[in-house]
Each structure stands twice: as structure tokens, then as C-alpha cells.
C-alpha positions as CSV (number, residue, x, y, z in Angstrom):
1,X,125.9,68.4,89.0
2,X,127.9,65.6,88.0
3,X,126.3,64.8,84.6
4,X,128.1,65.1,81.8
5,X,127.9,68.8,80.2
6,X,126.6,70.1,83.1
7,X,128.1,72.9,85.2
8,X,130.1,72.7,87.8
9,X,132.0,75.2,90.7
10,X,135.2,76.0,90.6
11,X,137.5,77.8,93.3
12,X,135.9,80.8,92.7
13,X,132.4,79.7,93.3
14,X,133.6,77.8,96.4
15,X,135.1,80.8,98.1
16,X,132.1,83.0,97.3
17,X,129.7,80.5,98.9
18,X,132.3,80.7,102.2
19,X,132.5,83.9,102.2
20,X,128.8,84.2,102.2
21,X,129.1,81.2,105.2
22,X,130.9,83.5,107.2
23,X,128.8,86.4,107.2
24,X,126.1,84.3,108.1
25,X,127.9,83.8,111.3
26,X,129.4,87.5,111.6
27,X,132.6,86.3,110.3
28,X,132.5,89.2,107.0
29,X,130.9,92.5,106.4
30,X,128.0,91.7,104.0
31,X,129.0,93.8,101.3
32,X,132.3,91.7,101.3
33,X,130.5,88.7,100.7
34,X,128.4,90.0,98.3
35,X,131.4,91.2,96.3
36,X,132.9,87.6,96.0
37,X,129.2,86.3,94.9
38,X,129.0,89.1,92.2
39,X,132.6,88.6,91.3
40,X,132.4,84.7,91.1
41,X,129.1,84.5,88.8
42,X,130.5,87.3,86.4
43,X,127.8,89.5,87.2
44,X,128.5,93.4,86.8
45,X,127.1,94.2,89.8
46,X,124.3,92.9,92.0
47,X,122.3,93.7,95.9
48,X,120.9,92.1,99.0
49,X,117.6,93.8,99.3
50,X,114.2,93.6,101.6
51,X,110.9,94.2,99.9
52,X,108.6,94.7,102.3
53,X,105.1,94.0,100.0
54,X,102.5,96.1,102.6
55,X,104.9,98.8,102.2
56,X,105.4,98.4,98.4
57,X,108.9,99.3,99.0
58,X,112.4,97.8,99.6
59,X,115.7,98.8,101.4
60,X,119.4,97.6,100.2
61,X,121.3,95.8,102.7
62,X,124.2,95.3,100.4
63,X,125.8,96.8,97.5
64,X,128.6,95.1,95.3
65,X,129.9,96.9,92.0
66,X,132.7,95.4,89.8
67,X,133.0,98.8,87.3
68,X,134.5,102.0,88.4
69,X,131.8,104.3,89.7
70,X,133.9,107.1,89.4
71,X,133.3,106.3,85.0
72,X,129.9,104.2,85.0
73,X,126.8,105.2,87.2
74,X,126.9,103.0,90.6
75,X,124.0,100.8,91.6
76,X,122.4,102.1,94.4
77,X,118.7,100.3,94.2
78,X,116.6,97.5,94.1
79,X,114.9,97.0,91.0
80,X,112.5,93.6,92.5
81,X,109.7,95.8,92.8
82,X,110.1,97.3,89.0
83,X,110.3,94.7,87.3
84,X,109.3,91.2,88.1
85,X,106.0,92.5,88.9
86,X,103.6,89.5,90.5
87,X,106.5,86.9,91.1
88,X,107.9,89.0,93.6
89,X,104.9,88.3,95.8
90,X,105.2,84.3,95.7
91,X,108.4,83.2,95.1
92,X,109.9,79.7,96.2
93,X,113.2,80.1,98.9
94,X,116.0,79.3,96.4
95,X,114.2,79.9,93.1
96,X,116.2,82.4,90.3
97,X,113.6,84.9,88.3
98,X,115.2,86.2,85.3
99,X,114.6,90.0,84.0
100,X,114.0,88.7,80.6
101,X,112.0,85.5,81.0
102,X,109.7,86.8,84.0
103,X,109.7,90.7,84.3
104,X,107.1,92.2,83.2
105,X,106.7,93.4,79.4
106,X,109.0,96.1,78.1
107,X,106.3,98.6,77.6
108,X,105.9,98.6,81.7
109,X,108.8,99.6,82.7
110,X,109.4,102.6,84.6
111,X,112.3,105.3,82.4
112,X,114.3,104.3,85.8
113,X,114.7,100.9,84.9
114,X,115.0,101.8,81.2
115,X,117.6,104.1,81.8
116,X,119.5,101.9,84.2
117,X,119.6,98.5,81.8
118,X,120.7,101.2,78.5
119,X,123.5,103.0,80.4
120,X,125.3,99.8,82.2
121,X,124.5,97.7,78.8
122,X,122.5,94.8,80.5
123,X,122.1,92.0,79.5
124,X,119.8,90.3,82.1
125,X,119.3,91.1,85.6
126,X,118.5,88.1,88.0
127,X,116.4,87.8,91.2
128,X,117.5,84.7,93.6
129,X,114.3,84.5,96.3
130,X,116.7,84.1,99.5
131,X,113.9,84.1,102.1
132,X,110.3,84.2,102.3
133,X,108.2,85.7,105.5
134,X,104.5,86.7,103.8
135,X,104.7,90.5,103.7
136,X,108.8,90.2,104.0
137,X,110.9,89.1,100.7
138,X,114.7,88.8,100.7
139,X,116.4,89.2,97.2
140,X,119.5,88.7,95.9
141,X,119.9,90.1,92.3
142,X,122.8,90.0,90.0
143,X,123.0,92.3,87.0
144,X,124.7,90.9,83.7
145,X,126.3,92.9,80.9
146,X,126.1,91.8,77.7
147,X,129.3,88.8,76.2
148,X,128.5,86.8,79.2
149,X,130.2,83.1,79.6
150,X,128.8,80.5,79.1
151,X,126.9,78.7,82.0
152,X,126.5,81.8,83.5
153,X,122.4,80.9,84.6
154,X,123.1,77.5,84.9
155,X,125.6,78.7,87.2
156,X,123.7,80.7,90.0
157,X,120.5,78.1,89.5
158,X,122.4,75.3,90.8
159,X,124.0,77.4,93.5
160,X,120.8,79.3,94.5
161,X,119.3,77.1,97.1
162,X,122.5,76.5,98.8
163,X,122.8,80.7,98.9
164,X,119.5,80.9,100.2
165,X,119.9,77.8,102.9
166,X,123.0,79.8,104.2
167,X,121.0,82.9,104.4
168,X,118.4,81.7,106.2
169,X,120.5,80.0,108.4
170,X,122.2,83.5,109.4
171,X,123.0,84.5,112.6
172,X,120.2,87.1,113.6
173,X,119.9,90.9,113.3
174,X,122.8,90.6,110.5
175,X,120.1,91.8,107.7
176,X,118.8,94.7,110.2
177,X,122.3,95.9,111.2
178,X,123.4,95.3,107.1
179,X,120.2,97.9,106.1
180,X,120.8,100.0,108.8
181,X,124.8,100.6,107.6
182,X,123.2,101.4,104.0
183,X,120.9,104.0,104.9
184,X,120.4,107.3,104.1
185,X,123.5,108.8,106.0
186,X,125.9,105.8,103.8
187,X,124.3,107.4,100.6
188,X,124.7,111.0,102.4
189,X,128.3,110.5,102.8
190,X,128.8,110.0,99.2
191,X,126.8,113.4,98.2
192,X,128.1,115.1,100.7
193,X,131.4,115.8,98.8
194,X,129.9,117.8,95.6
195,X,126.2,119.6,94.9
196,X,123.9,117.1,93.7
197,X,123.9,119.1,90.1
198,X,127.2,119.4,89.5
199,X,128.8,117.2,86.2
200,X,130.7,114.9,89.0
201,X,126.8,113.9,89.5
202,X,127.7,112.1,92.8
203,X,124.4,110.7,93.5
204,X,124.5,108.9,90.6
205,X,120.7,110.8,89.4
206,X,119.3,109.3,85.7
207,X,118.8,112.2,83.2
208,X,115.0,111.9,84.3
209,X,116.0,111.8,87.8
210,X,117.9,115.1,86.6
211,X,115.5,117.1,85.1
212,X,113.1,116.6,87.6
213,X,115.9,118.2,89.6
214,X,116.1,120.9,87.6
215,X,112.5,122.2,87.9
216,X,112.2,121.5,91.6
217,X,115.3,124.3,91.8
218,X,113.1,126.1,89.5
219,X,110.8,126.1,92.4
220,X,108.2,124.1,90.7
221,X,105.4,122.4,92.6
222,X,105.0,118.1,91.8
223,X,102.2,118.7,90.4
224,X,104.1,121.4,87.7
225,X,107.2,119.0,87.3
226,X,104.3,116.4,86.1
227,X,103.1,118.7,83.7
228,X,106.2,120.3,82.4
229,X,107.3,117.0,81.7
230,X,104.1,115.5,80.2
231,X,104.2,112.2,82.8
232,X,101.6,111.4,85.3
233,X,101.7,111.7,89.2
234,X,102.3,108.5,89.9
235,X,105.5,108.2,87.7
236,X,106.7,112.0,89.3
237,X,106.5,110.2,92.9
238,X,108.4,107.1,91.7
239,X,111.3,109.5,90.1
240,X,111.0,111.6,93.7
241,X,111.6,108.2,95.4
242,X,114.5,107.3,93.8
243,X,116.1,111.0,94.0
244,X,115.3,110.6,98.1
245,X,117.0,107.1,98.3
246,X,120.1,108.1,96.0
247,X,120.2,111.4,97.7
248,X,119.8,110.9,101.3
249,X,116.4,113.3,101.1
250,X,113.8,111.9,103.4
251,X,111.1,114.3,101.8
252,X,110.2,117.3,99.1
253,X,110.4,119.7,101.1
254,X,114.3,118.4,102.0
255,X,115.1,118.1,98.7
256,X,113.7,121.4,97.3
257,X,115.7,123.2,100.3
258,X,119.3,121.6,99.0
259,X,118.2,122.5,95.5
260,X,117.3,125.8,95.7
261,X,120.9,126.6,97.5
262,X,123.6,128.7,96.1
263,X,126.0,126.0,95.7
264,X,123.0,124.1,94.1
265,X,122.2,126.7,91.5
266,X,126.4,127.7,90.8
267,X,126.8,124.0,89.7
268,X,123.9,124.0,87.4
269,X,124.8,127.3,86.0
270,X,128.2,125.7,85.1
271,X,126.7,122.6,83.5
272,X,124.4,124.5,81.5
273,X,127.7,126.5,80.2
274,X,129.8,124.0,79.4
275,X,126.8,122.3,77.2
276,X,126.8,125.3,75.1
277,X,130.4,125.6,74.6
């Protein structure tokens, strides 16, 4: 770090990295750590998450957003599993994975992800390996927007094994009380205040996400939404999973029950009228 032209930390970077020191310890709430992290790198928004490989799955322990999510869509999942494919099963404690250098090709991507990188204008997204237990991966990942500084990568490279020392270091049960606090009934809270199809979109649903929505209110079967919407089963059940994450839904029948509700259809009634007028 002390060569010349290379980067070095400044305030900022040193008060993210003690914030992060004392939620290790219990000092902070995660998602306050996080924040400084996301804030100090010049990311737009970023997670803590657990991927659990047997499971093929993940869960968000923390959630940091710099925009307002009241205008842009809020970032409420891990996108390891989507897109960095085979390095998320063998990655080095401390090592950075970039979106753009190590995901996998365009062409794979789920219309989640696609969706996601064109409506928050990303640049790259990047994946810090923070702890490695076998079946048991810890991620940090920082989303960029595009007219980044410069330095930006070199930035969280240097910084990333010192993150992930810290992290591993942590006082224990933080993660499991951190996932536990972002679970379904956080999500819930934030659904709670408006139907799930009204324009306020509270649950922050992708316009595939949506109109998969849509027919389930219709009272269409999975196996219908896959075939009114020409995809295959597998992508239906990855769209479902996100809609019960975002949502708070823990299954189809759950979600089809909220959906087919008065409130439910009044608020897609008035969306459909005001996109005619």
C-alpha cells in the first residue's frame, strides 16, 4: 500500500473498517456497519449474505442502500448464487470476485438479475468471500453504478482480507441473530403498509416478478404462469422465490391467498386504469 500510485485509505475507509470492528464485538447493529462499508467504497448499495451450497440458497443478514427506495427499487437479495456461478463454491477468505470478470456469461443470467443491473444502472457488482465453512459461504457484495472513481476495485481488494479477518473474528451468533432480524417478518413489515399490486409496489417486485403476480390473481396454476409466459419451470420457481423472499410468502398457496384478495384485485384494477389513461 505504500508504493507509489497505489491506493491508499482515507478517514472514511478507516471508520468503515471500525465500524465493522465493533459489530464484530456487538458494539453496532450490522446493517450500521454495513452502511459505512457501502458508503466508504462508493458503492450504491451492497449485502451480508449466507449461501448455504446443499441448500442452493442464501439468506441476507444485512441490507445497506445509499439511494432513496421510496424513487429507486430497494435491494432486498443476494445475487451470489445468480451469478458468479462455480466460484461461489471455492472461494479463498478475503478474495474479491467481480460480476464482470467472473460471473457467468450474459446469456445465463436469470431476467431477475437482468432486470436488477438495467434498472439501478450497474456498473459491476462485487463478491468479497468473508468466510468459508464447506457447505456454508459468507459474502459481502457491493453493487456499483456506473461514473465510479477511480481506485474504486483497487480499493475494496486491498481492504478485503482485513474485512474478512474481522469477520471471522466476530463475536458468535452475531450472523444468526443479524439473519434472524432480516427475515420474512422485516420484509413483512415493509408490505404490510400497501397491497403488493398497487403502483407504490412496496415489495419492490421486477416487472417479471409482476406479471407472474398477475396471473397467479388470475388463479393460474405454476404450471399455466409457465406457459402463458413462454418460460420453463425452473425459471417460474426462481421468479416464485424471489416474490416469497421480497414478499414475506413462505409458499404458493400463501401468496395466491393475498393475491386473490379484494384489496389485491382493487389495486390492480387501478393500475391497469391509470395505464390506459
Amino acid at each position: 500500500m505504500g508504493r507509489a500510485g497505489a491506493w491508499l485509505p482515507n478517514t472514511q475507509h478507516t471508520r468503515a473498517l471500525i465500524n465493522f470492528i465493533q459489530w464484530s464485538q456487538g458494539g453496532v447493529v450490522l446493517d450500521a456497519a454495513l452502511t459505512e462499508v457501502v458508503n466508504a467504497f462508493g458503492a450504491d448499495c451492497g449485502t451480508l449474505s449466507r449461501v448455504w451450497l446443499n441448500k442452493v440458497g442464501s439468506r441476507v443478514a444485512a441490507r445497506a442502500d445509499t439511494r432513496d427506495t421510496t424513487i429507486s427499487r430497494p435491494l432486498f437479495l443476494s445475487f451470489t448464487n445468480d451469478v458468479i456461478g462455480p466460484f461461489a463454491s471455492k472461494p479463498k477468505k478475503g478474495v474479491v470476485f467481480s460480476l464482470k470478470d467472473h460471473g457467468k456469461p450474459v446469456n445465463e443470467f436469470s431476467a431477475v438479475v437482468l432486470d436488477w443491473i438495467s434498472h439501478r444502472k450497474l456498473h459491476d457488482i462485487l463478491f468479497v468471500c468473508l468466510d468459508n465453512q464447506g457447505c456454508e459461504i459468507d459474502f459481502l457484495e457491493l453493487h456499483f453504478a456506473k461514473g465510479l472513481e477511480p481506485g474504486w476495485r483497487e480499493a475494496i481488494e486491498t481492504v478485503a482480507p482485513e474485512i474478512s479477518e474481522i469477520y471471522r473474528n466476530r463475536r458468535a451468533g452475531l450472523i444468526t441473530e443479524a439473519i434472524s432480524r432480516q427475515s420474512v417478518t422485516t420484509i413483512q413489515r415493509a408490505v404490510n403498509d400497501a397491497p403488493l399490486m398497487s403502483l407504490e409496489n412496496p415489495a419492490g417486485l421486477t416487472r417479471a416478478e409482476w406479471r407472474v403476480c398477475v396471473l397467479i390473481s388470475r388463479g393460474l396454476s405454476q404450471q399455466s404462469i409457465g406457459s402463458e409466459l413462454e418460460i420453463g419451470p425452473a425459471t417460474v420457481r426462481t421468479h416464485l422465490k424471489h416474490i416469497y423472499g421480497k414478499t414475506g410468502m413462505e409458499n404458493f398457496h400463501m401468496l395466491a391467498r393475498r393475491l386473490v384478495s379484494i384489496e389485491e384485485r382493487e389495486a390492480l384494477h387501478g393500475r391497469h386504469n391509470q395505464a390506459r389513461a
